[in-house]
N, C-alpha and C positions, 0 to 999 in steps of 0.2 A: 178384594181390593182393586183388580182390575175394571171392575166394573165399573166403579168409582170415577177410576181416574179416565176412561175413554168419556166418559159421561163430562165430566168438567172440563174435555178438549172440546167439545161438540157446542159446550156452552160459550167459550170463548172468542168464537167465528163473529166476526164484522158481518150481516147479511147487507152486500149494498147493493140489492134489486132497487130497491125503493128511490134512490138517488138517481139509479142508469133511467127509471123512469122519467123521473123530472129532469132529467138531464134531455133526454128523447123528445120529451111533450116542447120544451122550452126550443129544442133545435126547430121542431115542425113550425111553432108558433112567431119565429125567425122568419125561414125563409117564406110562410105566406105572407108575412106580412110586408116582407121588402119588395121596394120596387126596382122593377129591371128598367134597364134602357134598352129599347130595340135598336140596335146598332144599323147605319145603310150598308156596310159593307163595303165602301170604295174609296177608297185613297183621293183625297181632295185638298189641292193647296187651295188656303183662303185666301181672298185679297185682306190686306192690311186695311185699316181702320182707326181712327185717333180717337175715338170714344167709344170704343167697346163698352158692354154690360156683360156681366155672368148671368147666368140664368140659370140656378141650382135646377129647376124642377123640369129642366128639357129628357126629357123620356124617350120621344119618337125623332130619329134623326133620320132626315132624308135628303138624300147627296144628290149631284148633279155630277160626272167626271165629266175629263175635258172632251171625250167623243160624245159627250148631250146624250150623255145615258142615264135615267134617272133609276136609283138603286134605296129599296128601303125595306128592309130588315131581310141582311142581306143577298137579295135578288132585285134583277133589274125587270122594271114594270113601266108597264103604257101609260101616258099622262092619262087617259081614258079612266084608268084604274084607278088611279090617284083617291078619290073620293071616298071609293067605298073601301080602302083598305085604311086610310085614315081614319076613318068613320067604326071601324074595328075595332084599332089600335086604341081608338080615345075612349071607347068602350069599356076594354079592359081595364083603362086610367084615366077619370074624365080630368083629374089636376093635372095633368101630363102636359107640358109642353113641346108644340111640335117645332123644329128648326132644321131650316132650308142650309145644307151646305153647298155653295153653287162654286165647282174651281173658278181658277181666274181664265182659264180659256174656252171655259162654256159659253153658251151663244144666249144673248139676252132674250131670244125667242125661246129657247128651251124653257128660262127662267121664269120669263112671265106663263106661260104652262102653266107649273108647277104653282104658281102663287095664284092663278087665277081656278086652279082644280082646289087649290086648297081653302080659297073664299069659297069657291061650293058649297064644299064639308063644312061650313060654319066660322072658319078663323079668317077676321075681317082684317086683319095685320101679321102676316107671319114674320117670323124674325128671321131674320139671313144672320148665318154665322160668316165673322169675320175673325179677324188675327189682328191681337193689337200690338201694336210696335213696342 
């Protein structure tokens, strides 16, 4: 009789391997398929702006602080560089869009840099982030 009954415990076990798998496969199948935003890494007030746009699919954020240091995912780089790390980045994500954060005490010489390394790379209009009122 004991045989029996260790037998009929053995039967009664939930086995949930099968679940932790599809559980596991659906986690992987998540994170490749999301998209990251590569952050600049620098603290920038925006100037205000009376018609801002959102722009869901901005991915590659690259900052200007106000010592005209340009900072993009975050470390700070040579306008020089600007092209081919853009050129990267759009790789990795060619729907990506890239957006210029320039503070309000940066130097419009840094900015056009920045906007003129990035018609280089291919973007004939970058968009400058602003702050709407």
């Amino acid at each position: 009789m004991r045989r029996l009954r260790s037998k009929q415990e053995d039967d009664a076990k939930i086995d949930i391997t099968p679940m932790l798998d599809v559980v596991f496969i659906m986690l992987i199948f998540f994170i490749v398929t999301a998209s990251f935003i590569k952050e600049s890494g620098a603290k920038v007030v925006k100037p205000e702006a009376e018609n801002a746009e959102k722009h869901p699919k901005a991915t590659v954020l690259l900052a200007i602080d106000e010592n005209n240091e340009i900072w993009l995912d975050r470390r700070v780089v040579d306008p020089r560089a600007i092209k081919a790390n853009i050129n990267r980045l759009r790789a990795e994500n060619p729907e990506g869009e890239v957006i210029v954060q320039a503070d309000v005490e940066s130097n419009a010489e840094t900015v056009l840099k920045v906007v003129d390394a990035l018609k280089d790379a291919g973007i004939l209009i970058p968009t400058v982030a602003t702050k709407s009122e």
